[in-house]
PQR file with spaces between the fields and no chain letter, atoms N, CA, C, O and H, PARSE charges and radii, in Angstrom:
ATOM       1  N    UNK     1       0.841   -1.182    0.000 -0.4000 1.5000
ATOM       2  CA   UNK     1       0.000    0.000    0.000 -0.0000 2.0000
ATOM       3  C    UNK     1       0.885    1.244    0.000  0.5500 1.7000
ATOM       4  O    UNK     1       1.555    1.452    1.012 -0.5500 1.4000
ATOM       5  N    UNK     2       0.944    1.920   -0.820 -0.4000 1.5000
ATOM       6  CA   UNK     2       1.664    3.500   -1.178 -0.0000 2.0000
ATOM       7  C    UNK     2       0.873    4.755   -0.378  0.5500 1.7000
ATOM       8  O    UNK     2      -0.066    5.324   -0.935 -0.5500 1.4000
ATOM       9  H    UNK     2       0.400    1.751   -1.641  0.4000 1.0000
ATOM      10  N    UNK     3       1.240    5.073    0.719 -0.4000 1.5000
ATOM      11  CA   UNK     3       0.837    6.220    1.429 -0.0000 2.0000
ATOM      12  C    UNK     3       0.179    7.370    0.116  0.5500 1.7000
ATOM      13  O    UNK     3       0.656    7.200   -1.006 -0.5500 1.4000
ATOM      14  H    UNK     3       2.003    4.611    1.172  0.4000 1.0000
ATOM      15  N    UNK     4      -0.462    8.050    0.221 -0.4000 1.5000
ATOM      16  CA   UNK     4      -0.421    9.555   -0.876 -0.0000 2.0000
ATOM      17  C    UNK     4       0.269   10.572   -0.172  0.5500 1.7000
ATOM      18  O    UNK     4      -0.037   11.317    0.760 -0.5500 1.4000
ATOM      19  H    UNK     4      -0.850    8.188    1.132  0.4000 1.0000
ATOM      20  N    UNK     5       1.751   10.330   -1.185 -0.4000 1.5000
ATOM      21  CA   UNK     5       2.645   11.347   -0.355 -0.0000 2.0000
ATOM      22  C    UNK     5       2.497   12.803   -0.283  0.5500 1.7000
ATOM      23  O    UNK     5       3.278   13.406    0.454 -0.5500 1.4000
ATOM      24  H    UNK     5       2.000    9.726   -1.942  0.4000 1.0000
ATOM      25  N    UNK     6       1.202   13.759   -1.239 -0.4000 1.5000
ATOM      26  CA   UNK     6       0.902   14.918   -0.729 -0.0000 2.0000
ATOM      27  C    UNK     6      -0.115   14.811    0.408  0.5500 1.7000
ATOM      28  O    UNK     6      -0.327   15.854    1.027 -0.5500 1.4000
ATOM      29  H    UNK     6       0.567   13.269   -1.837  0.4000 1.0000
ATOM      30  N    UNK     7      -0.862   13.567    0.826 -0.4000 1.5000
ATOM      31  CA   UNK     7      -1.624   13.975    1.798 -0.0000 2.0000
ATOM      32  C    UNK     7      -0.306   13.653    3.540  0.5500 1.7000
ATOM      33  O    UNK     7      -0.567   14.101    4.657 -0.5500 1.4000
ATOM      34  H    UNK     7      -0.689   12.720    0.323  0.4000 1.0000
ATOM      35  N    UNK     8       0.586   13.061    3.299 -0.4000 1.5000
ATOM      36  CA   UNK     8       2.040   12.967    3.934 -0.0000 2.0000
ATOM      37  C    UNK     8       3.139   14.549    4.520  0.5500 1.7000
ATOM      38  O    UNK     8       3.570   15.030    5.568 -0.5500 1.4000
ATOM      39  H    UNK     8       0.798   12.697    2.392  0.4000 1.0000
ATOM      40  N    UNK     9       3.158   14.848    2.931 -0.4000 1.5000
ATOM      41  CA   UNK     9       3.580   16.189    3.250 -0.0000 2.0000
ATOM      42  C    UNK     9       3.200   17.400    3.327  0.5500 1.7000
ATOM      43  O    UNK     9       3.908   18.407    3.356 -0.5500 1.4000
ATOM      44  H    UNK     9       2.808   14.457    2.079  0.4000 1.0000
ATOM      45  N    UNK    10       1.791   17.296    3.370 -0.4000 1.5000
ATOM      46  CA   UNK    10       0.828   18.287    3.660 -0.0000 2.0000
ATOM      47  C    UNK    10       0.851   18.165    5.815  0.5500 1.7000
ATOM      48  O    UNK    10       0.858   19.193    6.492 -0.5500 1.4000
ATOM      49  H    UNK    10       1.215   16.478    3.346  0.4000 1.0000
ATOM      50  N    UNK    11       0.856   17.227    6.234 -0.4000 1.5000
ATOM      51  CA   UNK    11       0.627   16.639    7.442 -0.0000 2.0000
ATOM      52  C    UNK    11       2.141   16.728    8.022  0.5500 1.7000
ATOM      53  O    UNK    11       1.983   16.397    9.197 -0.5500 1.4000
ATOM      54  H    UNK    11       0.850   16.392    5.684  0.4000 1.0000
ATOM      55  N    UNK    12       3.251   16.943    7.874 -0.4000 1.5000
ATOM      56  CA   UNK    12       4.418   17.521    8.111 -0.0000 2.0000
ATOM      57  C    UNK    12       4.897   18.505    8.101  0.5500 1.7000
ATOM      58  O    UNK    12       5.821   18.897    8.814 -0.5500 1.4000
ATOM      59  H    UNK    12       3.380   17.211    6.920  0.4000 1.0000
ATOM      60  N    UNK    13       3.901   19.482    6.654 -0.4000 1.5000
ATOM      61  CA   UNK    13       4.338   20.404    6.645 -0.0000 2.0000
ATOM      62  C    UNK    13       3.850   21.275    7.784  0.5500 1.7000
ATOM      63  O    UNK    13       4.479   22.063    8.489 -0.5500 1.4000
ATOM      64  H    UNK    13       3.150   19.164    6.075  0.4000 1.0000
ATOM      65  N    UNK    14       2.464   20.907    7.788 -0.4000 1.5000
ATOM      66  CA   UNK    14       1.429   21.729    9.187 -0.0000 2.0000
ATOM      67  C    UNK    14       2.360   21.586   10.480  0.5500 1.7000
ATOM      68  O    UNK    14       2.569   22.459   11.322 -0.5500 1.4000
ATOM      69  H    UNK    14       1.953   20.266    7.215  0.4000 1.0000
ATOM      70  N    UNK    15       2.810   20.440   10.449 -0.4000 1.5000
ATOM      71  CA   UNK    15       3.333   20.386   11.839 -0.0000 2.0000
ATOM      72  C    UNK    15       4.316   19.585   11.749  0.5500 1.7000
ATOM      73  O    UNK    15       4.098   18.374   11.746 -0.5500 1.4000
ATOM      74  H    UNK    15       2.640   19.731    9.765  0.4000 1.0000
ATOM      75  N    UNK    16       5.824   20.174   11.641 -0.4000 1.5000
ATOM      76  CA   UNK    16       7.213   19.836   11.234 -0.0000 2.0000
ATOM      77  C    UNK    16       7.889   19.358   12.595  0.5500 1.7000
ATOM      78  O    UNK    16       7.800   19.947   13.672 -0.5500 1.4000
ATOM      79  H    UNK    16       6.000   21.158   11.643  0.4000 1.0000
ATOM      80  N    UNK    17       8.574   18.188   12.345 -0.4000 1.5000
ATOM      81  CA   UNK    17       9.351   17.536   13.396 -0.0000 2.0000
ATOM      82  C    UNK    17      10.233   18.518   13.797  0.5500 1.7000
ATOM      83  O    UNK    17      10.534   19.458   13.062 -0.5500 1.4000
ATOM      84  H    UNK    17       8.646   17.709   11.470  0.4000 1.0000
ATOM      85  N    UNK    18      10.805   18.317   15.260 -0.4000 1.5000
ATOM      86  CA   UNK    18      11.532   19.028   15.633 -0.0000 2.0000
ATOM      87  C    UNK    18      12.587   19.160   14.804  0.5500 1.7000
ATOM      88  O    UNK    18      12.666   18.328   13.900 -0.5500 1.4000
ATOM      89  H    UNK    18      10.560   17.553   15.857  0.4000 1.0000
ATOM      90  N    UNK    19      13.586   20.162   14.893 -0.4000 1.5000
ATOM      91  CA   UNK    19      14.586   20.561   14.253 -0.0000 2.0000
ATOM      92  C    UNK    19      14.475   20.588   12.602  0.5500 1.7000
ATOM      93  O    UNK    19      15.436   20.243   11.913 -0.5500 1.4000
ATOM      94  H    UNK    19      13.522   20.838   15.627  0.4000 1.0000
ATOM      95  N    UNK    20      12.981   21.110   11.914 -0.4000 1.5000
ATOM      96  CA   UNK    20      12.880   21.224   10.604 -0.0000 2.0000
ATOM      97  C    UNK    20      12.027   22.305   10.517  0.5500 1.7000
ATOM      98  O    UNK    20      11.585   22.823   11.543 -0.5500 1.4000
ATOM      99  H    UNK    20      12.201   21.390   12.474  0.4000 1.0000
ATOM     100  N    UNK    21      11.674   22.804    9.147 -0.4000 1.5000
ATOM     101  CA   UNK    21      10.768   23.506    8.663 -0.0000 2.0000
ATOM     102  C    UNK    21       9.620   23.206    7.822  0.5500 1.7000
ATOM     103  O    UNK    21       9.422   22.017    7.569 -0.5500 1.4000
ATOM     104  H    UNK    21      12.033   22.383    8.314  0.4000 1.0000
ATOM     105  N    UNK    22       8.989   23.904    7.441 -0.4000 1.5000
ATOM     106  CA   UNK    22       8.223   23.585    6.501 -0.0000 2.0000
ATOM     107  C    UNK    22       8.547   23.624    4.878  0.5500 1.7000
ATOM     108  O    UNK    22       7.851   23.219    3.947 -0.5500 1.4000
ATOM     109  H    UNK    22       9.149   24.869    7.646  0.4000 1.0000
ATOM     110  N    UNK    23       9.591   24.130    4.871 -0.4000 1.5000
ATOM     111  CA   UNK    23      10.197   24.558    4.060 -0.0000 2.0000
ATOM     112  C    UNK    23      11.196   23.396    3.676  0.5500 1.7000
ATOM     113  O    UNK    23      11.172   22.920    2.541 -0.5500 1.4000
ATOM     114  H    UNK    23      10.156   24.459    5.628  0.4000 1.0000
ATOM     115  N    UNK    24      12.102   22.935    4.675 -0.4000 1.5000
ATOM     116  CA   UNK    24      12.524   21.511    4.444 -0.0000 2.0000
ATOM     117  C    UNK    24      12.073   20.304    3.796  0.5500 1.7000
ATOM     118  O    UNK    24      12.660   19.622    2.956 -0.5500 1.4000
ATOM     119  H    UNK    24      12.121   23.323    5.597  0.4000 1.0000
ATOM     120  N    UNK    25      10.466   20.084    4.536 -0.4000 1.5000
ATOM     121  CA   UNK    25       9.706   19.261    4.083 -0.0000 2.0000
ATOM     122  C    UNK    25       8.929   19.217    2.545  0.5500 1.7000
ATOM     123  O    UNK    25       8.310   18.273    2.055 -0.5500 1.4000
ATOM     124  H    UNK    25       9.989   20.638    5.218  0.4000 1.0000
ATOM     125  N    UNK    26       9.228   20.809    1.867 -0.4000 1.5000
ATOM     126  CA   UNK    26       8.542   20.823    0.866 -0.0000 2.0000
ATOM     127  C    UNK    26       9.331   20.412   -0.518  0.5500 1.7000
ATOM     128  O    UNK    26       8.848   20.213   -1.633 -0.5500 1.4000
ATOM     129  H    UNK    26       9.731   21.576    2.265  0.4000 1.0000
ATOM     130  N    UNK    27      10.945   20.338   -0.008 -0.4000 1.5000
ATOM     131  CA   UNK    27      12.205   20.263   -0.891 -0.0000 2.0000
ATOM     132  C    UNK    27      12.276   18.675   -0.264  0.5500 1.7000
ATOM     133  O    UNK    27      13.464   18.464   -0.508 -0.5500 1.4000
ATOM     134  H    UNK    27      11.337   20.499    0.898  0.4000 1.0000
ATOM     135  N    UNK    28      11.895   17.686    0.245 -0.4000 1.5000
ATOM     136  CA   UNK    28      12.262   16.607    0.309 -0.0000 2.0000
ATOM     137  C    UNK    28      11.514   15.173   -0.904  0.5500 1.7000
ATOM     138  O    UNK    28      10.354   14.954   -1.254 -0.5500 1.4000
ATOM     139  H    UNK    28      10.930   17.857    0.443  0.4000 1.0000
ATOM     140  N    UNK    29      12.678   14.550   -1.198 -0.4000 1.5000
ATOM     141  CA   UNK    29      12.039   13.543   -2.228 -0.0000 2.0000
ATOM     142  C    UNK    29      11.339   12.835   -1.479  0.5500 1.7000
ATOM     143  O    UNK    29      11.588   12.745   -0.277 -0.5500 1.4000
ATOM     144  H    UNK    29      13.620   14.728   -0.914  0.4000 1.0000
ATOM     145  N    UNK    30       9.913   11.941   -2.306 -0.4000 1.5000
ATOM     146  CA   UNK    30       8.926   11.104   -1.959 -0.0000 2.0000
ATOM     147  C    UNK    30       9.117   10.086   -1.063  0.5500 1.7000
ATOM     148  O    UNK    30       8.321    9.560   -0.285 -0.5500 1.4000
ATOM     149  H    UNK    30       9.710   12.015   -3.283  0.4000 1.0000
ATOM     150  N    UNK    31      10.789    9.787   -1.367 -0.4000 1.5000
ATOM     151  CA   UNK    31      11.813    9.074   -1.197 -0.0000 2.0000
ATOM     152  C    UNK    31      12.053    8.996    0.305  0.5500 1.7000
ATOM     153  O    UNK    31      11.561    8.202    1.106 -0.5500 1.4000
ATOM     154  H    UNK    31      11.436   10.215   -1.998  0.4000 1.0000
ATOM     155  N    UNK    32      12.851    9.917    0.499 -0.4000 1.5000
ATOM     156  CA   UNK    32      13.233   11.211    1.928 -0.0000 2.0000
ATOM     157  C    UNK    32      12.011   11.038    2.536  0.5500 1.7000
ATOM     158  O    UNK    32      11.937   10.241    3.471 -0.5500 1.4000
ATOM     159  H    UNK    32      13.251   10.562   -0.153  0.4000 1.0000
ATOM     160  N    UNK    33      11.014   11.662    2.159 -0.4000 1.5000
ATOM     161  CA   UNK    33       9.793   11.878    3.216 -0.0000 2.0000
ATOM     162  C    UNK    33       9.133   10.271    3.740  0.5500 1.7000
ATOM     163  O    UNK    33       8.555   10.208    4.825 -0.5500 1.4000
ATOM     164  H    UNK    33      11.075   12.310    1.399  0.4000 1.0000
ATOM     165  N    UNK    34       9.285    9.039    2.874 -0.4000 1.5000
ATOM     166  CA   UNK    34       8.534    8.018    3.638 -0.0000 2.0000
ATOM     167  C    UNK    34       9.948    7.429    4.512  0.5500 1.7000
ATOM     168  O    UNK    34       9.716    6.664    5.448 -0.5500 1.4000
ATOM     169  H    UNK    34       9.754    9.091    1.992  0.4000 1.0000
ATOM     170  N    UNK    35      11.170    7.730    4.253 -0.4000 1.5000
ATOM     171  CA   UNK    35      11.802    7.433    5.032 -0.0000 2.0000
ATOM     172  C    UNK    35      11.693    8.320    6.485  0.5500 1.7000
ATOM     173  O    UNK    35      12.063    7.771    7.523 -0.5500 1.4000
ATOM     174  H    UNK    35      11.358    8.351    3.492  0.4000 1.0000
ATOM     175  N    UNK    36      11.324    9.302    6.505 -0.4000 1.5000
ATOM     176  CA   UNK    36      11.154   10.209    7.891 -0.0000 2.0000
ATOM     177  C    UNK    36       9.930    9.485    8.420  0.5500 1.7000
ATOM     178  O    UNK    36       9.993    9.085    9.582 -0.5500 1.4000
ATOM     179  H    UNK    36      11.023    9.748    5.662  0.4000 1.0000
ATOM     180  N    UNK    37       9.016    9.301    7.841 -0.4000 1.5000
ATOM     181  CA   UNK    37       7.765    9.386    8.697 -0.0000 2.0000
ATOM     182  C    UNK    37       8.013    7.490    8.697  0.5500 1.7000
ATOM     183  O    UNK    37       7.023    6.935    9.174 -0.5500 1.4000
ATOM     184  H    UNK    37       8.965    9.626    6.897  0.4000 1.0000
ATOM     185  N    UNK    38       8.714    6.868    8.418 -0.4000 1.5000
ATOM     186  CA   UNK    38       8.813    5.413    9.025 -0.0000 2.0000
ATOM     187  C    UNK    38       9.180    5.456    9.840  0.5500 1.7000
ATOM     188  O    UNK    38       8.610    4.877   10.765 -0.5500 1.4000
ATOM     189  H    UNK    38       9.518    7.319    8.029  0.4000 1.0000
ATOM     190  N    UNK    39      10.463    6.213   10.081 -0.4000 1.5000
ATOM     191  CA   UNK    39      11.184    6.840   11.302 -0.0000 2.0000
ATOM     192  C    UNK    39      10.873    7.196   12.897  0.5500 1.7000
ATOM     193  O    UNK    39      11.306    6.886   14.007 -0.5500 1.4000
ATOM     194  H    UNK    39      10.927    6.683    9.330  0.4000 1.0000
ATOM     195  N    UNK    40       9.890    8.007   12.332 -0.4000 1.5000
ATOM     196  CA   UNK    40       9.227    8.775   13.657 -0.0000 2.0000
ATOM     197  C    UNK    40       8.013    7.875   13.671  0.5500 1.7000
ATOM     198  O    UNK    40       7.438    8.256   14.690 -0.5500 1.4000
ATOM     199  H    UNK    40       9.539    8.259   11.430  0.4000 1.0000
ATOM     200  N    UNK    41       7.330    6.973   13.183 -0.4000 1.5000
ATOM     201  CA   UNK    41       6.079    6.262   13.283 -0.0000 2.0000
ATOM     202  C    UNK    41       7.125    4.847   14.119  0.5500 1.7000
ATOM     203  O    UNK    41       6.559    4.527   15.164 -0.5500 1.4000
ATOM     204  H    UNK    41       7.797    6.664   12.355  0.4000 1.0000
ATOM     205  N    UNK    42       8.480    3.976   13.873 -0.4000 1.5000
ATOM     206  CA   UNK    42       8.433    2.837   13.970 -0.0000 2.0000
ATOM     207  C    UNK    42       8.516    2.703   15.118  0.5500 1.7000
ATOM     208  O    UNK    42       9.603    2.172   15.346 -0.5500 1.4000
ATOM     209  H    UNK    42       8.939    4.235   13.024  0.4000 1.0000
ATOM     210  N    UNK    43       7.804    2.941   16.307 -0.4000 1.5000
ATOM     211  CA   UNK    43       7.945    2.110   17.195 -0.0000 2.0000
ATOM     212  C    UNK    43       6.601    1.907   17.982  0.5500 1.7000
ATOM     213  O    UNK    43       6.269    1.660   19.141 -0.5500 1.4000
ATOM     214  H    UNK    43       6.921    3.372   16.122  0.4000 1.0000
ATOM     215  N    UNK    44       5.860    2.188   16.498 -0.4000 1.5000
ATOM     216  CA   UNK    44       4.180    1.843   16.578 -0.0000 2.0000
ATOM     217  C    UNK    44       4.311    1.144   15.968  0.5500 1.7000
ATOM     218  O    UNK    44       3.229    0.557   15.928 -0.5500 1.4000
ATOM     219  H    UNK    44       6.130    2.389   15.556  0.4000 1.0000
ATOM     220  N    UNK    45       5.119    0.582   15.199 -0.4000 1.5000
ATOM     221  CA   UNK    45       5.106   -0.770   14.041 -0.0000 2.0000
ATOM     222  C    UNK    45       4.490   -2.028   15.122  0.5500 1.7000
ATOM     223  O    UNK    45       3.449   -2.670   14.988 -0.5500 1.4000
ATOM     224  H    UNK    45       5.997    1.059   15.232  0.4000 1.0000
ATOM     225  N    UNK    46       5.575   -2.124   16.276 -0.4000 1.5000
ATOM     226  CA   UNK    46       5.448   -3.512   17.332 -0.0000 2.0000
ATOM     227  C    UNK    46       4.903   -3.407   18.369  0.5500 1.7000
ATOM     228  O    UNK    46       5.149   -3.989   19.426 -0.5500 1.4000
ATOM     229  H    UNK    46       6.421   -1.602   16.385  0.4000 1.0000
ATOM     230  N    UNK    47       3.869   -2.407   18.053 -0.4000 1.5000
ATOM     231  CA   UNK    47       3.204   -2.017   19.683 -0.0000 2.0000
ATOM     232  C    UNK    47       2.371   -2.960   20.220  0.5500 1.7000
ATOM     233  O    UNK    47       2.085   -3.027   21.415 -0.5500 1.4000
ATOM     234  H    UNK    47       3.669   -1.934   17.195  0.4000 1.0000
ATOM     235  N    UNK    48       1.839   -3.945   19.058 -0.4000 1.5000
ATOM     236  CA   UNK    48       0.690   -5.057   18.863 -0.0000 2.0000
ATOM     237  C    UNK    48       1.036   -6.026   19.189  0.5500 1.7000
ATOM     238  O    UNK    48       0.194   -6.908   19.353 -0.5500 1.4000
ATOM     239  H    UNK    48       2.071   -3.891   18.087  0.4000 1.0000
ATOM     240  N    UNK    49       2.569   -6.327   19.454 -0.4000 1.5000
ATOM     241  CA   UNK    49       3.204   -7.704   19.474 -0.0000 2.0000
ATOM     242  C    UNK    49       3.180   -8.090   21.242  0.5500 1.7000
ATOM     243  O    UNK    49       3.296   -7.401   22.257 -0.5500 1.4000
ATOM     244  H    UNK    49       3.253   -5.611   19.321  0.4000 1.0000
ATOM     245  N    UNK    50       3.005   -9.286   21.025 -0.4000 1.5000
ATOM     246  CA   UNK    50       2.805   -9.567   22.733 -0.0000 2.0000
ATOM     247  C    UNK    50       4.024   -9.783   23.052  0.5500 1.7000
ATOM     248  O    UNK    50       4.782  -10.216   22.184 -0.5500 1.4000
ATOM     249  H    UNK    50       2.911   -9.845   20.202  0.4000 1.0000
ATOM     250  N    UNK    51       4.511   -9.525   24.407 -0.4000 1.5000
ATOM     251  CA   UNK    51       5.708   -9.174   25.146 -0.0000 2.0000
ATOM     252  C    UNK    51       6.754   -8.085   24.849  0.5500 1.7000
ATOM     253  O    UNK    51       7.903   -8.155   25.285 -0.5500 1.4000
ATOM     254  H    UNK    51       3.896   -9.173   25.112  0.4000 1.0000
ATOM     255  N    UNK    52       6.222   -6.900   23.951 -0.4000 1.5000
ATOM     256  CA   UNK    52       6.949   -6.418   23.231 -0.0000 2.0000
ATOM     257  C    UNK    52       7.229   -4.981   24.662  0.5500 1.7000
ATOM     258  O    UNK    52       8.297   -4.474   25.004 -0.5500 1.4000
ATOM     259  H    UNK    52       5.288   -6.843   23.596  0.4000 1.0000
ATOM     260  N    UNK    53       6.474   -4.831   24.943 -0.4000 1.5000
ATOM     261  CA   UNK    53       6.939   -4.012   26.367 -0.0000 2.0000
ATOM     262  C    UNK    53       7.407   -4.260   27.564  0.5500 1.7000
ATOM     263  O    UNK    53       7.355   -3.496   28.528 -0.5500 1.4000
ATOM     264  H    UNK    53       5.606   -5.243   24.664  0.4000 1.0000
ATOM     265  N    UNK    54       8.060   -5.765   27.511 -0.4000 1.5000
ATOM     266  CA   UNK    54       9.495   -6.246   28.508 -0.0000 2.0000
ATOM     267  C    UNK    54       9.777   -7.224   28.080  0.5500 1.7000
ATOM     268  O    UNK    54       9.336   -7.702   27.035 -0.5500 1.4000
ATOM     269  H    UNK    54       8.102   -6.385   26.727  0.4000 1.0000
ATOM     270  N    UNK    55      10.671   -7.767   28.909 -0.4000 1.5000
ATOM     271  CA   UNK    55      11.423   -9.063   29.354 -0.0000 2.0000
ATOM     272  C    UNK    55      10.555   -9.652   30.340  0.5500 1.7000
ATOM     273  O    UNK    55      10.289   -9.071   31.392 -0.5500 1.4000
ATOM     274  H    UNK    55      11.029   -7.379   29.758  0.4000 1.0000
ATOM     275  N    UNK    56       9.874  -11.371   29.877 -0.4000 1.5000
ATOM     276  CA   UNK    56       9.315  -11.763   31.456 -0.0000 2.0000
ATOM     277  C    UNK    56       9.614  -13.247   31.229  0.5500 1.7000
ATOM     278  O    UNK    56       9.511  -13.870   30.172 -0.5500 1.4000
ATOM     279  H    UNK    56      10.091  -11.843   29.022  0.4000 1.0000
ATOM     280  N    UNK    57      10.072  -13.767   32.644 -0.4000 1.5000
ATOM     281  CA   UNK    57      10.285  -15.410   32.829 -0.0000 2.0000
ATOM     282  C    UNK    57       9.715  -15.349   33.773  0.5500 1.7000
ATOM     283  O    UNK    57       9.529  -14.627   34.753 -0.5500 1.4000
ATOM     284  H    UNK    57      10.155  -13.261   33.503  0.4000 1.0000
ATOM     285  N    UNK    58       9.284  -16.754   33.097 -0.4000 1.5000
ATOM     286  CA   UNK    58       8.061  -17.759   33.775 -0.0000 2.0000
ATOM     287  C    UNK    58       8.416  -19.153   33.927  0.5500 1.7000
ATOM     288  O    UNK    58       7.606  -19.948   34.403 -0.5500 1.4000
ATOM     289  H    UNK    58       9.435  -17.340   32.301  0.4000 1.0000
């Protein structure tokens, strides 16, 4: 499934990660931009996975 990368960088541009602009985000390839927002999204990737918020023995 291919995100729609203007509805992506429309949603970054409104509200730019720390240490960027909007202006940054508007000069970044399609490329660049799904690599950022995998970035800042992945650690919702394994939020679903069971035991994924410790270590437990049983």
């Amino acid at each position: 499934m291919k995100p729609n990368i203007e509805e992506l960088r429309k949603k970054y541009m409104d509200n730019p990660p720390e240490g960027m602009t909007s202006k940054d985000i508007r000069r970044m390839s399609e490329e660049e931009l799904l690599d950022m927002d995998y970035f800042l999204n992945e650690d919702d990737l394994f939020a679903d996975e069971a035991g994924a918020e410790g270590f437990y023995i049983f």
